[in-house]
N, C-alpha and C positions, 0 to 999 in steps of 0.2 A: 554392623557394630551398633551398640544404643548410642542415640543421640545425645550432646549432652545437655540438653533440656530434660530428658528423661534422667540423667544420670543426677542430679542436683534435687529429683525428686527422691530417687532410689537412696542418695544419701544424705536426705534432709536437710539440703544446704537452701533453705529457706531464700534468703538475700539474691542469692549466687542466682535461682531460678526465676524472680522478680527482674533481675536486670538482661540475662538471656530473652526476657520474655516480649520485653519492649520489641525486639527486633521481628519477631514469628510469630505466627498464626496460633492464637490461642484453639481454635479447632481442631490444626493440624495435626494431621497424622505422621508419627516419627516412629521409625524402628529402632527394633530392640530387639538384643540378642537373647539377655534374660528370658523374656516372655515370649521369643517366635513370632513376633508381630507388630504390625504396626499402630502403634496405638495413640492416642489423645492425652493432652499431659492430665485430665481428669481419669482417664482411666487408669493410669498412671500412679497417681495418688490413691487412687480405689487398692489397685494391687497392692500397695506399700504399706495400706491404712492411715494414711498421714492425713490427716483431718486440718491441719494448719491450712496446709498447699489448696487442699480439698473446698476447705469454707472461702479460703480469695478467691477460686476460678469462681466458685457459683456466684461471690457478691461482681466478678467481672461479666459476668450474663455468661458466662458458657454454655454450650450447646451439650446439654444431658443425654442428650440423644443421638448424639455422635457415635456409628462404632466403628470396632477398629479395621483393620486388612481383615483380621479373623472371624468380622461378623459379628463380634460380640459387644454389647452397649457396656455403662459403667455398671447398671445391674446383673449383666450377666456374670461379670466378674466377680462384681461382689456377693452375689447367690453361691459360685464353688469356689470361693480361694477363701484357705483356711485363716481365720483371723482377723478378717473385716468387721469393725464393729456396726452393732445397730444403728448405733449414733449415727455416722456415717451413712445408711442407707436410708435412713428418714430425711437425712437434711438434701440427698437427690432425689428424693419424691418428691422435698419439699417443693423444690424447685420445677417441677413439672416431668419429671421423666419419667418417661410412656412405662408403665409397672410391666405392663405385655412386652416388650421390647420390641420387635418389629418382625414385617412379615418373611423376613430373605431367612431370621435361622429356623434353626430345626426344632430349639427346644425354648421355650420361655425363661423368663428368669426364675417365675415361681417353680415351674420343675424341675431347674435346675437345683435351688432351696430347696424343695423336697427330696432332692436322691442325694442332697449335701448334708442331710438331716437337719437342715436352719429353717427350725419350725420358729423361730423368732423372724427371721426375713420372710417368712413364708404368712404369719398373720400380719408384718407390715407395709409385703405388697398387697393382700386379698383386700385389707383395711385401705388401700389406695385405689383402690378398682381394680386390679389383677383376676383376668377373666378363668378362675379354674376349667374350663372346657374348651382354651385357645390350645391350637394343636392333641387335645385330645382324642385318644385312639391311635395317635404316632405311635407309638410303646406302650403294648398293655403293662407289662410291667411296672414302666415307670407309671403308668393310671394309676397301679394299686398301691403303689406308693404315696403318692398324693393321696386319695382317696383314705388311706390307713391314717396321714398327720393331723387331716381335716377329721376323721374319728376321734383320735386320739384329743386332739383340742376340746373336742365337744366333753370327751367325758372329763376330763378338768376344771368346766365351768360349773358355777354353781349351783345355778337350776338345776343341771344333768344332775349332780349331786344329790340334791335334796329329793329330786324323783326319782331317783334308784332307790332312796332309803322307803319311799312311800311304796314301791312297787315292792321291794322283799317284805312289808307291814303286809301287804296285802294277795302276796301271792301265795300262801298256804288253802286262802280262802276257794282261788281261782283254779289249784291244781286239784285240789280236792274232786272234783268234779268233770276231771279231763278222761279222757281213755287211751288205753296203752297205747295206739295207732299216733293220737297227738304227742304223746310222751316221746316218742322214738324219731318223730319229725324233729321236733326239737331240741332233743338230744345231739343231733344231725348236724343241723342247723348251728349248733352253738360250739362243735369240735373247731372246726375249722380255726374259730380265735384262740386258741389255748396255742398254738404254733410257735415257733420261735422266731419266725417275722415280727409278731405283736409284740405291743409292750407290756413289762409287766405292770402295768395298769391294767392294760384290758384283759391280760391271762388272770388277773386278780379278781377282775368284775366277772368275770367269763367262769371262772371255781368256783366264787360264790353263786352262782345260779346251779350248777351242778351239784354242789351240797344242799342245797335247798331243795332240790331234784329227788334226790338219794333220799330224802326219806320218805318220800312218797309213790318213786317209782325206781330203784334200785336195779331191778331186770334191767331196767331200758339204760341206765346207766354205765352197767359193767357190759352191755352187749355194743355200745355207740363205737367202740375202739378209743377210749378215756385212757391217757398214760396217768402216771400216780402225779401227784402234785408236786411240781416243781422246788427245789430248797428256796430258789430266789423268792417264792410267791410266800411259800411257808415263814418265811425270816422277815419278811415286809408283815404278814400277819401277824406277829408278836405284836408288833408295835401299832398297828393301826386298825386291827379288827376289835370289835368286843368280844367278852368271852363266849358266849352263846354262839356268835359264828366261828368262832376259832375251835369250840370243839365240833361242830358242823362237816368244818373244813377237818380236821383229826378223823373224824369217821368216814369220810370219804375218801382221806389217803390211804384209812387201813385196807377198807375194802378194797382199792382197788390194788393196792399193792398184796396181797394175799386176799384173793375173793372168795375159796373154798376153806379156809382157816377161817376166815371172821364169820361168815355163816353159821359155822359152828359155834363162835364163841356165841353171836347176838343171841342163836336159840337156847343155850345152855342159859344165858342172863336172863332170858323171857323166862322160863322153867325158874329160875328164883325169883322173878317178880309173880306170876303164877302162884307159887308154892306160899309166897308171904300173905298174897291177897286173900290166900284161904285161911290163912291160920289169924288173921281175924273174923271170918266168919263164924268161927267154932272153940271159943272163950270157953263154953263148959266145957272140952275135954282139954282146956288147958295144959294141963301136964304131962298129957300121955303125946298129947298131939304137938305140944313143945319140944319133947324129947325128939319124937318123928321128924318133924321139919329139921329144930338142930341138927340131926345125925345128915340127913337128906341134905342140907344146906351145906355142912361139910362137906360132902361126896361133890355135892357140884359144884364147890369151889374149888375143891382140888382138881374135879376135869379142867374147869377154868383155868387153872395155874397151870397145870399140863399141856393144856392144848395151846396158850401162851408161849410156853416154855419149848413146845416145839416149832413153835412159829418164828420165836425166834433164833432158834437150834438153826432150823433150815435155813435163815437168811446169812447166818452166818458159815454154814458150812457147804451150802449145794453148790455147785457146778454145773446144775440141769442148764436147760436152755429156757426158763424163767427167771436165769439171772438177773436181765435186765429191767424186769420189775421192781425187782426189790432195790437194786443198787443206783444210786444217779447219772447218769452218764454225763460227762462233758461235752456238748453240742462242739463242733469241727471249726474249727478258729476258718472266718470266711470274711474278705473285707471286697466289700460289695460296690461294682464302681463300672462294670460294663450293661447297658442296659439291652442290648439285642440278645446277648447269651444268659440272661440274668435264670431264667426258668431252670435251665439244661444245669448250669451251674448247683440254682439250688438244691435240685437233685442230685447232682456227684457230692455237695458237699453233705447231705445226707445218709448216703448208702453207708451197709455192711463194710466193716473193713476187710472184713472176711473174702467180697467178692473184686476188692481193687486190684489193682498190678501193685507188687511189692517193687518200688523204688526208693531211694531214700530221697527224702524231704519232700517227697509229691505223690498230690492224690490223682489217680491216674487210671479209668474205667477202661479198657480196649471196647468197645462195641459204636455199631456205627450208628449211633446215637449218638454219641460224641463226637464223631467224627467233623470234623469245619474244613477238612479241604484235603483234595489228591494230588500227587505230583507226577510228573511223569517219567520221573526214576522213583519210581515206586514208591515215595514217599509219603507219609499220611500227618498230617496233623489234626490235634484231639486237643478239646477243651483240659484243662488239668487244674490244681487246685497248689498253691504250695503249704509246706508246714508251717510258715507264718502267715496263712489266709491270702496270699495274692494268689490276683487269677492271671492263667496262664494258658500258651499257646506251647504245644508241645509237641514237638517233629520228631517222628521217629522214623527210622530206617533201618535197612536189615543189613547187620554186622558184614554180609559179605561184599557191600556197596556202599560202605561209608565213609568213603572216603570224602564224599563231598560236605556231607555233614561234618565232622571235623574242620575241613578248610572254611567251613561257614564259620564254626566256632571262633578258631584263629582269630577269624578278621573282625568279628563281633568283639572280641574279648581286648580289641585295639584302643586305646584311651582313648584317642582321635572318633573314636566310633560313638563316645558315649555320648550322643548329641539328638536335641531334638527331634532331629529328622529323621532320624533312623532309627529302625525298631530295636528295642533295648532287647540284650544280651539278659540274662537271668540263671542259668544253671545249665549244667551238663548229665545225664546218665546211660551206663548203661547196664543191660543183663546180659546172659550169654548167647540171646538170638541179636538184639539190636541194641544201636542207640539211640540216644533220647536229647535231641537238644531242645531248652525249653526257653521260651521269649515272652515278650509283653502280649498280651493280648489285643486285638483289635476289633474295630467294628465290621468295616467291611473293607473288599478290596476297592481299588481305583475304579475298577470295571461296575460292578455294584451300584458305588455311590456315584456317578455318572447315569448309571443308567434310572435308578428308581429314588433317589435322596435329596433330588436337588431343590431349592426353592423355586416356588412359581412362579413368585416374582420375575419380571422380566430384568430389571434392574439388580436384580439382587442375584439372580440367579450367574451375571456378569460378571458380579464382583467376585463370588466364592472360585468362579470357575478360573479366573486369573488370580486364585489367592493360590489353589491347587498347584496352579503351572508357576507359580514362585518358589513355591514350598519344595517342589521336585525338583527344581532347578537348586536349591539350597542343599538340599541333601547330596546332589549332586558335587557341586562345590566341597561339600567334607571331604569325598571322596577322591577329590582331584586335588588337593590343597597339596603345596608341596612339602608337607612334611608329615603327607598319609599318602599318598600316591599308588593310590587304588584304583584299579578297572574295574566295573560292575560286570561288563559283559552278558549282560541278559535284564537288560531295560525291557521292561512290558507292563502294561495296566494290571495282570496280575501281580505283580511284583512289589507296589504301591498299594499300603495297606492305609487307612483311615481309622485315628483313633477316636476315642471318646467324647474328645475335642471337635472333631472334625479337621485337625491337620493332616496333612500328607505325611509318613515315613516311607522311605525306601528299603526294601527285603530281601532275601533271598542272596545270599553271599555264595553261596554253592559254589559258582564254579567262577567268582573274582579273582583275580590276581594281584601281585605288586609290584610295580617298577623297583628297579635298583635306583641309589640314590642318583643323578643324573641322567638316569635314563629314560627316554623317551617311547620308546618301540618296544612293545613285546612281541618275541616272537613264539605263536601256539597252535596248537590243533583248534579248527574252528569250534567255534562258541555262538551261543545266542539262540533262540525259537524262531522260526517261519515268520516270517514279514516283519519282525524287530532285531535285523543285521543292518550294520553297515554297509556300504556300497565296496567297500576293499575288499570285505568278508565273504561273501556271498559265492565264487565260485572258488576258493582258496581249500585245500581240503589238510595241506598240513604247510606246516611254517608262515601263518595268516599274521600279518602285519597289522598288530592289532593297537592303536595310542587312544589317548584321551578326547581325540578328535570323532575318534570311531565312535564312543558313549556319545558324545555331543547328537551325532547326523540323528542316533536311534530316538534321545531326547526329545530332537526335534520332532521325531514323526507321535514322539508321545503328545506333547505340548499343543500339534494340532489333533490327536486324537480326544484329547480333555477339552479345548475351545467349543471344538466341532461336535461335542458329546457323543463321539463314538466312529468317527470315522478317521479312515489310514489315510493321508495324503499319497501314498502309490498304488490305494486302491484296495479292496476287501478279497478278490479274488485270488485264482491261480494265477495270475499274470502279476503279483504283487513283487515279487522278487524279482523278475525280469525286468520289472518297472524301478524298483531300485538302483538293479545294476546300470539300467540305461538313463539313470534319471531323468524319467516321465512321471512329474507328479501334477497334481489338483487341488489347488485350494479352494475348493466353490462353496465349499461351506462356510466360510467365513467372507464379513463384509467388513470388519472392521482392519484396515489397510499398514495400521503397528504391528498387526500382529502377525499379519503374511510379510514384512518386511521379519521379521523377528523368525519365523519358521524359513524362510524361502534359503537365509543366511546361514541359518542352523542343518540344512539339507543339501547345502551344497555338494554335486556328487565330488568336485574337491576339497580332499581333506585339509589340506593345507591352508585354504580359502575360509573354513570354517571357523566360529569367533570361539572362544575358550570360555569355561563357566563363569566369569567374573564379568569380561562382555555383557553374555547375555540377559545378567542382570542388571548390567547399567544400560539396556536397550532402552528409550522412549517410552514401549510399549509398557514400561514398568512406573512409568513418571509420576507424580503427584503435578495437580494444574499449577501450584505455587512454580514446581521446578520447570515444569513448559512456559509459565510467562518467563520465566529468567534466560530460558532459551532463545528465548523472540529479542529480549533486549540485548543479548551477547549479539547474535546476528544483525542488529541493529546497531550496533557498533565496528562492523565491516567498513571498511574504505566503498565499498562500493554500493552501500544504501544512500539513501537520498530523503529528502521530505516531501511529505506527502499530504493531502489535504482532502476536504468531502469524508470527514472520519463523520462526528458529531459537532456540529454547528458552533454552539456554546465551546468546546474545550478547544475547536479548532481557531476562532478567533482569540481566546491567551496563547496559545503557541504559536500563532503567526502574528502577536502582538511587534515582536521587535524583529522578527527572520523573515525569508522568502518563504511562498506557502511551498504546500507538500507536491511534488508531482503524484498522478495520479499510477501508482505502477508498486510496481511488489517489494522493488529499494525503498521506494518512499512509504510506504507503509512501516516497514521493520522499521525504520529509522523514525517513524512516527510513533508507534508504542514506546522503542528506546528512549526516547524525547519525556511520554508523558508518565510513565513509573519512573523515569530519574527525576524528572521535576517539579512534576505536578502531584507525588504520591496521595492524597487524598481524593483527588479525582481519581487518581486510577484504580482505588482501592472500591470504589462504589462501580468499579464494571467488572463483569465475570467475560473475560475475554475468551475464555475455553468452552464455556456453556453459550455463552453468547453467539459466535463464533464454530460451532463443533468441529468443522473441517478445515480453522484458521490451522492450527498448530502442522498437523498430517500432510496438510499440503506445503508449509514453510519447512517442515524437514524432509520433504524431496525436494525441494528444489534444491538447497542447500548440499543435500546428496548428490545430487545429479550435475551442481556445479565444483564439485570437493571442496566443499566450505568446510565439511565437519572434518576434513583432514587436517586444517588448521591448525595450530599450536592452543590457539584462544579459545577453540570452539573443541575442541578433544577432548582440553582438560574438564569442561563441561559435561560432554558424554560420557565418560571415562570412570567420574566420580560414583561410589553408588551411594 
């Protein structure tokens, strides 16, 4: 649920978040249901655009460069969330935050502003020091994205300006003197910006050098592969070309929109410039030779109106297959937002309509160039486009096996389902061989981004990988809510896609089911892939006893397969199911001691012993250090802690100013932190007990375990909370 320190930003209750604020950590990180994450009440406000909230953290020294569970700073946010004003991003620069954002994510904030089109955030992080070659090469794509706003800028300014006008003064002088071989280089050379990537600014800059081209090397022109000039470029040249380039631009749209019709016309108009030039040569036979030209002038006027007149006959009446010359086409409505698929994309959203799969509302190529992924009920998924420009992930299956796709549908198309965590639902089709169910798009699977996405950082690389195993645990939790009461039954790192974001959603509904309202136990034909079964499951071939406990065990062997980055806790081999049913497993890839408490309890080969999704997110292993000191002081409020002394010198003589000193032992400790965040809170605020400390906390919750402290009424509601 969002916290309601976040909620008083979300609804501008000014006052209301000033006085929550006294109590919490102005750095802190607080979840939210809104955003999927846990964020900073600065980022908080960055989302919201609330500049009030925004201007008091920075005058209280907030930490700018805080980010959230999801990795992201307050720049990152405010590079792709629609509506953040400039204002706003100036005044955290102002304040010092890092314009690069930091080394754990994947993508900067400036290119994030460049694939957000915030070529305003975009000159005023580079204007802060925003390193444009930080993670460049991650995404060619998004390179030439970047690369195209930093062009685009350039030709905006006024220098570029005033030397473009010097360079068309002076390039008649320079082409003069070129040869056809240089003419067709740059003919080449200069197609590529006419595109519909570019703006029309640069297709505008980019025509005008082609018209200036066309009258000195025409061949090289109509042979580059030049489409006719665009309406948008034409309609901006009304108004901001002069006349001289604007009929420029006129004769190079003719030609290339009819090249063997103007031909004709230019030599017929040469043939009267010709015929005029002579008939001042030859004054004395004025009359006879006036008559001549006259008559002749008429003749090849009228070819001219003729040959006019069929030029434009034929654009209006042909059906040939040089239609599309003549007539404009409307480019394929594409709204541009994945960047691994971006290339494949731009090319379906270009092709013949002629060569696509007729479906309604979706652009839809079969070839395996398309293709993003096989199933093993024959399944195929293919990039796809829809008729309102979203890109799309598109499963198809052959009508005599679709049953599963269907029940996928079903359970997608559930209100309950429409949730962050899960990959969004989108449309249905079919033809008379298959159907077509079509989804959000993603970047990569779980398996993927584990294996080659992950930040170097060692630190960082920590954080995402428990942000991962929250997020799966979350989508989890939809799933198990009781009032959706859904089985996944084929939990795998395939299965877990990664969006654009970099969060986790959960996939593949295929062969889920749904409890009856009370009901606990399904009873089904086995379910699940090779090494991601339950321990019930595994040798059960019909009527498999399949509950919510059963997803939990598989979860768990995921949760250590994302820690571990890529390894099974029962093992990679043939003996992995054997290892399940016997529960023989291996934690050795991990050292950190939450988190085999957290997996060990989630694998329990009994089901009944296993914790339920709500649990496993209020585990420790999920804590913020704010909530493990709170932990330390609960237990320090036990009957049976004691005082304790030999802490730090200084704070241990005020505490045993008026009391007995501290025994030297594991009571008297707890009860000596209890003591000095109850009373001393300024001293306790200037020590980091959990950095300081790193294996205080981990080892006070075994012990506390191991002596059933946390089964306590006092200590539960503590763990219990998430």
């Amino acid at each position: 649920r969002t916290d309601p320190l976040l909620q008083c930003i979300i609804d501008n209750k000014f006052k209301r978040f000033k006085h929550l604020l006294r109590d919490r950590d102005i750095n802190g990180l607080y979840p939210s249901e809104i955003w999927n994450d846990d964020v900073t009440p600065l980022i908080a406000s960055v989302l919201c655009n609330n500049e009030e909230i925004c201007s008091f953290l920075l005058k209280e020294s907030v930490d700018v460069n805080k980010f959230s569970t999801n990795q992201q700073t307050p720049l990152h946010y405010a590079a792709f969330t629609p509506g953040v004003s400039l204002s706003l991003v100036k005044k955290i620069l102002a304040a010092k935050a890092n314009p690069n954002g930091h080394d754990g994510q994947m993508y900067t904030p400036l290119q994030f502003a460049a694939d957000h089109n915030r070529e305003d955030i975009v000159k005023a992080l580079v204007k802060a020091g925003a390193s444009p070659t930080r993670n460049y090469g991650r995404n060619i794509e998004l390179d030439k994205k970047l690369d195209k706003m930093f062009y685009e800028c350039s030709l905006r300014s006024e220098n570029y300006k005033k030397n473009l006008d010097v360079m068309f003064q002076k390039i008649s002088d320079q082409i003069s003197s070129s040869t056809n071989s240089t003419f067709e280089k740059l003919t080449k050379s200069l197609l590529p910006l006419t595109g519909s990537d570019y703006s029309t600014l640069i297709g505008m800059t980019t025509y005008k050098l082609f018209a200036y081209l066309n009258d000195f090397a025409p061949q090289s022109v109509a042979s580059c592969g030049l489409k006719q000039v665009p309406e948008t470029i034409r309609l901006k040249a009304e108004t901001e070309m002069e006349e001289a380039m604007k009929k420029k631009l006129q004769k190079l749209d003719d030609s290339l929109r009819n090249p063997a019709e103007q031909d004709a016309v230019d030599s017929l108009r040469q043939d009267t410039a010709t015929l005029s030039t002579n008939k001042k040569k030859k004054k004395k036979k004025k009359k006879k030779i006036n008559q001549d030209v006259s008559s002749q002038e008429v003749g090849i006027q009228e070819r001219v109106e003729t040959c006019e007149e069929k030029v434009e006959n034929s654009i209006e009446e042909s059906n040939s297959s040089v239609q599309p010359f003549i007539q404009l086409t409307n480019p394929r409505r594409w709204l541009k937002i994945s960047i691994r698929w971006r290339s494949k994309l731009e090319k379906l959203a270009s092709m013949d309509e002629k060569t696509l799969c007729k479906l309604p509302n979706l652009v839809l190529f079969i070839n395996s160039e398309f293709l993003i992924a096989n199933g093993s009920d024959g399944t195929q998924v293919f990039l796809g486009l829809r008729h309102d420009g979203a890109e799309v992930a598109i499963k198809r299956m052959n009508k005599l096996n679709y049953e599963i796709l269907k029940n996928e549908e079903e359970f997608l198309r559930l209100p309950q389902l429409d949730n962050s965590s899960i990959v969004r639902y989108v449309d249905f089709a079919e033809d008379g061989d298959f159907g077509y169910l079509v989804l959000q798009l993603c970047e990569y699977t779980l398996e993927e981004y584990i294996q080659d996405h992950l930040p170097e950082d060692t630190t960082e690389r920590t954080s995402v990988l428990k942000k991962l195993v929250k997020e799966v645990l979350c989508s989890l939790q939809v799933l198990h809510d009781q009032n959706t009461n859904v089985l996944h039954r084929d939990i795998k790192p395939q299965n877990v896609l990664i969006d654009i974001t970099g969060n986790a959603r959960l996939a593949d509904f295929g062969i889920s089911r749904r409890l009856k309202q009370g009901e606990t136990t399904l009873k089904t034909r086995i379910a699940g892939t090779r090494c991601w079964k339950a321990k019930e499951t595994i040798n059960e071939k019909v009527n498999t006893r399949y509950k919510r406990s059963s997803d939990i065990q598989v979860t768990g062997m995921l949760v250590y397969y994302i820690l571990s980055r890529g390894h099974h806790p029962f093992g990679d081999d043939v003996c992995c199911e054997y290892n399940i049913f016997n529960g023989k497993y291996s934690l050795e890839h991990l050292d950190d001691g939450l988190a085999k408490d957290l997996i060990e309890w989630m694998i329990n080969d009994n089901p009944d012993e296993r914790p339920d999704v709500n649990e496993t997110l209020a585990h420790p292993f999920f804590w913020s250090d704010g909530r493990k000191v709170r932990y330390l002081k609960t237990l320090g409020n036990e009957k049976e802690a004691e005082n304790c002394r030999n802490f730090q010198a200084e704070l241990l003589m005020k505490l045993e100013g008026k009391k007995k000193s501290y025994p030297e032992n594991t009571l008297g400790l707890l009860r000596f932190i209890r003591n000095l965040h109850e009373h001393y809170k300024e001293d306790a605020a200037k020590i980091d007990l959990i950095n300081l400390f790193p294996d205080l906390f981990e080892s006070m919750y075994k012990f506390a375990k191991e002596r059933g402290w946390n089964s306590r009424k006092s200590i539960l509601m503590e763990i219990s909370s998430t």
